[in-house]
N, C-alpha and C positions, 0 to 999 in steps of 0.2 A: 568652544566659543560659538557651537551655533545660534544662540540666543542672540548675541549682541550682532551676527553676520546678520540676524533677520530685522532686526529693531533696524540695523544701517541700512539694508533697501527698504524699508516701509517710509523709512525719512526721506529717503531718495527718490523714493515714488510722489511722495506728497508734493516733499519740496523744491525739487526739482525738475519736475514732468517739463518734459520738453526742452530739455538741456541735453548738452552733446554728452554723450559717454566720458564718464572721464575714472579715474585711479587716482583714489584717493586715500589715505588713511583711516581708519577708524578716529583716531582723534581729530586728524584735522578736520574730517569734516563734522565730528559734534562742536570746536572752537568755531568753524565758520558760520553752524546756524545759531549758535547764541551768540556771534558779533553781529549778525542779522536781527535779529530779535531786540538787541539791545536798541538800535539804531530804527526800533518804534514804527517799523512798514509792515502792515499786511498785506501778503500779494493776493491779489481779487483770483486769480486764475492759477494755473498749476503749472504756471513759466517757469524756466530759472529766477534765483532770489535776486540775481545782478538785472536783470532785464526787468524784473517791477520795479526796484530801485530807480530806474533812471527815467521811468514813466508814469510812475505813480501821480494820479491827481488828486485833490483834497477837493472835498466835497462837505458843504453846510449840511447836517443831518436834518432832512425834510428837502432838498434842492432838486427832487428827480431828474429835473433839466440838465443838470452839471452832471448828475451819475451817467445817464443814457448816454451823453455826449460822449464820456468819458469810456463807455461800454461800448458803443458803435465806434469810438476811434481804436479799440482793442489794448487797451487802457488800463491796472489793476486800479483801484479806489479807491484812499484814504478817508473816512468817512469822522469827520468834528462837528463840533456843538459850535456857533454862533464865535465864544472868544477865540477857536482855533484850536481847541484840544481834544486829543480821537475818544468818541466812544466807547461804550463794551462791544467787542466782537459779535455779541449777540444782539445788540441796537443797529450795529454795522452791516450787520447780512440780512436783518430784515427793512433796513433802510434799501438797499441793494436789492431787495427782492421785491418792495413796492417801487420802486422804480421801473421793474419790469414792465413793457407793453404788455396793455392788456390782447387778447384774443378778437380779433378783427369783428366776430359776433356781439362782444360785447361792447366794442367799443362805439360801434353800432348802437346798439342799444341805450346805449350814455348817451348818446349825442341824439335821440328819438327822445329821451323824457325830459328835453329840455324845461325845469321844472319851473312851473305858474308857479306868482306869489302863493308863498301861505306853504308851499312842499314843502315834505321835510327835510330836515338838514342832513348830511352826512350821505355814506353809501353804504349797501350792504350788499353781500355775495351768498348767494343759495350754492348748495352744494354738501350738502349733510343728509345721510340715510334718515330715513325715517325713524330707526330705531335707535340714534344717536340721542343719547341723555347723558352725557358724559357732564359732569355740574365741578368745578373744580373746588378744591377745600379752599376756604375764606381765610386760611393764616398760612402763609406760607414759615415751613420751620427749618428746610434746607431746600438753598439751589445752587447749584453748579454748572457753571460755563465754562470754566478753567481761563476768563478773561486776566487772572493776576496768578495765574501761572508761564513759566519762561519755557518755552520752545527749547527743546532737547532733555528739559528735567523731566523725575517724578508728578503727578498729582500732590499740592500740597496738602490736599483736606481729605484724600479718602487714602486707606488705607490698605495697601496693598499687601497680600499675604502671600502671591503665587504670581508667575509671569514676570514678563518685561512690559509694561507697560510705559509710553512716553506721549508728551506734550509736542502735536507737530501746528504749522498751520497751515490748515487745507481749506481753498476757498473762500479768504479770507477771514477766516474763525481758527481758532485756538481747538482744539479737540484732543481727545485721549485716543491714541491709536493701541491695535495691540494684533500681535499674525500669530501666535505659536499659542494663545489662551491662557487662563489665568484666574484669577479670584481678588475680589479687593471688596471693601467694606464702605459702605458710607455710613458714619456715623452723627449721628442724631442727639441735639440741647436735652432729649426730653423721650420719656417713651411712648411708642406711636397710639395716637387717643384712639377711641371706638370708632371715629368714624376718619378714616382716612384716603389722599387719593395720591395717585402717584404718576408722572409725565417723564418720558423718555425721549429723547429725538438722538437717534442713533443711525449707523452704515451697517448695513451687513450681506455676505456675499447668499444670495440666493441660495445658492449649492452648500449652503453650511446648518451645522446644528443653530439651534436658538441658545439666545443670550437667556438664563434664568438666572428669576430676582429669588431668594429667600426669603421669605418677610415675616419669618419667625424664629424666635431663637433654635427652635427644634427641627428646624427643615420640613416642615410638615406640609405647608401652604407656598405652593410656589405660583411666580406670574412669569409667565413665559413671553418673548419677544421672537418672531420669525421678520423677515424682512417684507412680507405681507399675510404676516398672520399675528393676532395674538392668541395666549390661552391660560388659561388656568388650572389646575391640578391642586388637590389638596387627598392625604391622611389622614382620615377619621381616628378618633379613639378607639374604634372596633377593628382598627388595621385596615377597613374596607377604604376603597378608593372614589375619588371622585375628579374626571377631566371633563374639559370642554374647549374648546375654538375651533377655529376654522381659518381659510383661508378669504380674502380676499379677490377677488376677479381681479385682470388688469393691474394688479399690483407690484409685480415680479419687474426686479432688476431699478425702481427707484433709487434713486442716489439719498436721497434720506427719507426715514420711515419713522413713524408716530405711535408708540405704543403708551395706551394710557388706560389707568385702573381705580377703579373705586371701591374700598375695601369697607363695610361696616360688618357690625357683633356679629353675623350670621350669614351673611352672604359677600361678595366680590363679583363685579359688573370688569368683565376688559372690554375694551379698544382698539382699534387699528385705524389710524387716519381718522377719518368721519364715521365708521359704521362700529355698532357694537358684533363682538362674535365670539361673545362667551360669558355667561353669566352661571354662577353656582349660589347653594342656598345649603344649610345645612352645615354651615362650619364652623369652626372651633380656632382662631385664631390666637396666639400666645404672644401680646406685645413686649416688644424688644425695644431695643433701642437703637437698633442698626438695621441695615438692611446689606447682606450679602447677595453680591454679586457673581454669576459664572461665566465666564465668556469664553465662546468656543474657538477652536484653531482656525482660520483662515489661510490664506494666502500672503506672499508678498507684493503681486498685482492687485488684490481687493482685500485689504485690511479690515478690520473692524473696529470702525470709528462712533464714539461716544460725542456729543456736541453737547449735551445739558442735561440734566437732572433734576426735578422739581419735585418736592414729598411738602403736600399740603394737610393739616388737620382737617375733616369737615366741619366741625365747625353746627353751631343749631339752625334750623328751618329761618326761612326769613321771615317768616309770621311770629314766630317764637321767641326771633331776637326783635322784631320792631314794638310786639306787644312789651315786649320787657322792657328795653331803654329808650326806645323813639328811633330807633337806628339802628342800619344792617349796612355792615362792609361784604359786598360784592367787587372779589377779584376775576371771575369769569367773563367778563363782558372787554373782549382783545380787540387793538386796534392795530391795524397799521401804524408801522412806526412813522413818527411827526404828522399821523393825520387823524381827522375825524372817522376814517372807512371803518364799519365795523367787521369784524372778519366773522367766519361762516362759523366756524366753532363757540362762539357767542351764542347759538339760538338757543341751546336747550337752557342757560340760564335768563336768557327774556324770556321765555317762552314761563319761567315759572314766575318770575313776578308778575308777568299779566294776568297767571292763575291766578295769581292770590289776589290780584286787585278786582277777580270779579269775583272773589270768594267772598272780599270785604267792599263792596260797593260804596260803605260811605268812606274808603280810606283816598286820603291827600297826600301824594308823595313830593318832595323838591329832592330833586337828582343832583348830586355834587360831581362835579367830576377834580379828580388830586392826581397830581405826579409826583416824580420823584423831581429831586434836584440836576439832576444831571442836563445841560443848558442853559439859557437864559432864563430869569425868572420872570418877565414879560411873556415872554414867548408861553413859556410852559402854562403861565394864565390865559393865555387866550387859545390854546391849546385846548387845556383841561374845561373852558366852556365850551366850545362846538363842537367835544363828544359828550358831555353832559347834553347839549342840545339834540346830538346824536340818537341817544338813547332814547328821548320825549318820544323822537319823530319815527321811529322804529316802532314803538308800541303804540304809538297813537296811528300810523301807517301800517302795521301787519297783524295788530291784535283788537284794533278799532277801539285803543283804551281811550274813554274822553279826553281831546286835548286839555279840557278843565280842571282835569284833577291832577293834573304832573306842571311841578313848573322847574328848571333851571337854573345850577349857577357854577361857574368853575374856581377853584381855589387855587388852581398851579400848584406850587411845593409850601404855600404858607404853612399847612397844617399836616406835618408829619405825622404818621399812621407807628412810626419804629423809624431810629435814627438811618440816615442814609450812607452811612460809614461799611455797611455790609452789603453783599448778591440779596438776604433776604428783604435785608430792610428796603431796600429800593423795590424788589417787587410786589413787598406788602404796602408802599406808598403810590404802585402807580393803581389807583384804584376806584369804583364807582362807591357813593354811601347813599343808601335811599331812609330817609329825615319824614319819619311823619308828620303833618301838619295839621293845624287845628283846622 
C-alpha cells in the first residue's frame, strides 16, 4: 500500500496545509475531499478545506478591488462571471494573479506616463530575452486544465499507463499531482501536423530528474522540462545523438515553471519562461498522435504538479494566410484576464506582424478582437474592443506602424472561431484576426 500511503500525504499537503495533525482514514479522507469538491469552493491558499469554506469571498471576474480586498483580509477567492457563476480555474488564478500589486517601480512608472490625448490604449510589460521567438500554433487541438475534473479522481482525458496520479486543488486551481512518478499519454483528434508547438505550466522539485515529453511514436525526439531549464535531445537514424539546453539563472525553486516548444519538419526551438535555451536542426521527427509523458519521483513535501497543457498546430505564415483568404487568426497575442494589458509573452508575435507590415507597406489591416462566451456578452464586447485597440496602440507605439493603416473593432463571443462547449474551443475563440483591407 505504499503508493496509495503517498497519494494520502501529497492530498494532505495540498489540501490541507496548515491544518492541525490529525488520523484519519484512507477513505474517510478521499469521502471528505470529494464532499469538498462537490460543494463548488476553491481554496485560494493551502488552509484547511473547513477554514476557506467559512471565508470564502466571490469576486466578479475583472473586480481586482474585491480580489485584493479579499487577499489582504487573508481571504481564499471564489472568482464568477457577472450572473454569479465560477470560472475555469485557469480564468481564476489568472484573475487572482492580475490582481496582484504591481512592484512599487512600476507602479511608479504607471502613474509618470499619465497618458496625453491620442496615447495608446491598453498596457504592456517588457520583460522577455532577447532571443525569445516563441510564436504559438494558431489552432489549438488539445488543452488541459483539469477545470472538469473532481478532486480526489483520475485525469479524465489523459491516459495513464504507470503511477498514481490524482486531481488535488492547490492554490485555487485544479492540477494533476503525482510523488512516486509515472507515465500517461495525452492523446490527440488528429496526428501532430509539420509544424507544431506545445505549452506546459507545471511544479517540480529542483532536486529532481526532469519531466520528458515523447513526441514520437519511437521515443526518438524528446523535450525535456527541468524546473529552470528546458532541453531537447533527439536519435538520428545513424544512431548518432543530438542534445541541447541549458539552465536558466535566478530560476531555481519557483513555484511554477513554463516550459514551451516549437517543433517543425527539421528542427525544434525550447523555452523556459521568456528566454530560449535550446534549439536543434537536423531532425527526423515521426508524427503520432499522442504524446507520452514521464514523470519523475518526487517527494511528499514537493510533489510534482501539472496545472495545464496546451499542443497547438502552427499553422501557415501570416503573409501566406492573408494573401490567401484576406485573414489570419492570431492566438498569441495574451491578455490579462478581464483586461486590455497585453502580457510580455505577446511580443515575439507583434513583433512579426509589424514585420510583415513593413514587408508589405501598402497593406491595411482592421484588428478584430473575439472571446469566448464565458461571462456577459456586453461585457465580452467591450472587452474584446480595448484589446483589439490594444493591439493598434502597441504597434503603432513600439514598432512606429502608421496609426493610418490599422483600424479596430471588437466582436465579443458573436462570432465563434469552434463551438464553445470544449477547453479547446474556447481558447481557439478567445482570439485576435488581422482582415486585410482594401
Amino acid at each position: 500500500m505504499k503508493v496509495f500511503r503517498s497519494a494520502r500525504a501529497c492530498l494532505l499537503a495540498l489540501t490541507l496545509a496548515g491544518a492541525a495533525p490529525a488520523v484519519l482514514s484512507a477513505q474517510g479522507l478521499m469521502d471528505r475531499i470529494k464532499a469538498k469538491a462537490k460543494e463548488k469552493v476553491d481554496s485560494e491558499t493551502d488552509k484547511a478545506i473547513d477554514k476557506g469554506l467559512d471565508n470564502a469571498t466571490k469576486c466578479v471576474m475583472g473586480d481586482a478591488a474585491c480580489i485584493k480586498s479579499a487577499q489582504d483580509a487573508g481571504k481564499p477567492v471564489t472568482v464568477t462571471d457577472k450572473k454569479g457563476n465560477k470560472v475555469s480555474t485557469a480564468d481564476s488564478a489568472r484573475a487572482v494573479q492580475a490582481a496582484a500589486p504591481a512592484p512599487a517601480a512600476a507602479q511608479a512608472a504607471a502613474s509618470a506616463t499619465a497618458a496625453p490625448t491620442g496615447a495608446p490604449a491598453g498596457k504592456f510589460s517588457d520583460g522577455i530575452a532577447l532571443n525569445f521567438d516563441f510564436i504559438p500554433g494558431d489552432k489549438v487541438i488539445y488543452f488541459e486544465d483539469f477545470a472538469n475534473d473532481k478532486v480526489g479522481d483520475l485525469p479524465e482525458r489523459l491516459d495513464v499507463t504507470s503511477g498514481n496520479f490524482t486531481i488535488a486543488s492547490h492554490k485555487g486551481r485544479k492540477a494533476l499531482v503525482n510523488v512516486e512518478g509515472g507515465y500517461f499519454n495525452v492523446k490527440l483528434p488528429q496526428l501532430l501536423p509539420d509544424r507544431f508547438t506545445v505549452e506546459l505550466e507545471f511544479h517540480l522539485s529542483s532536486n529532481s530528474n526532469p519531466m520528458k515529453v515523447y513526441m514520437d511514436p519511437k521515443n526518438k525526439n524528446v523535450l525535456g522540462c527541468w524546473q529552470s531549464k528546458t532541453s531537447l535531445s533527439a536519435t538520428l537514424e545513424d544512431d548518432s545523438g543530438k542534445d541541447a539546453g541549458e539552465f536558466v539563472p535566478g530560476s531555481e525553486g519557483q513555484d511554477v515553471a513554463t516550459c514551451r516548444y516549437m517543433v517543425d519538419k527539421g528542427y525544434a526551438k525550447a523555452y523556459y519562461g521568456g528566454t530560449r535555451t535550446a534549439q536543434l536542426n537536423g531532425l527526423s521527427v515521426i508524427r503520432g498522435d499522442k504524446l507520452t509523458f514521464e514523470v519523475p519521483g518526487t517527494s511528499n513535501d514537493d510533489p510534482f504538479i501539472l496545472y495545464s497543457v496546451r499542443i497547438a498546430a502552427g499553422g501557415k505564415k501570416l503573409w501566406d494566410a492573408i494573401s490567401a483568404a484576406g485573414r489570419a487568426t492570431v492566438n498569441g497575442i495574451l491578455f490579462d484576464t478581464g483586461s486590455d494589458h497585453i502580457r510580455a509573452e505577446s511580443t515575439p508575435v507583434l513583433k512579426d506582424i509589424a514585420s510583415m507590415m513593413r514587408e508589405h507597406a501598402e497593406l491595411k489591416l482592421l484588428v478584430e478582437g473575439h472571446t469566448d462566451n464565458v461571462g456577459a456578452a456586453a461585457s465580452n464586447l467591450t472587452l474584446s474592443d480595448k484589446r483589439a485597440a490594444a493591439v493598434k496602440a502597441w504597434l503603432v507605439d513600439k514598432e512606429q506602424i502608421p496609426s493610418a493603416r490599422l483600424t479596430t473593432k471588437g466582436l465579443g463571443d458573436s462570432k465563434p472561431a469552434a463551438p464553445n462547449t470544449s477547453a479547446e474551443g474556447r481558447q481557439n475563440n478567445r482570439r485576435v484576426e488581422l482582415v486585410k483591407q482594401p
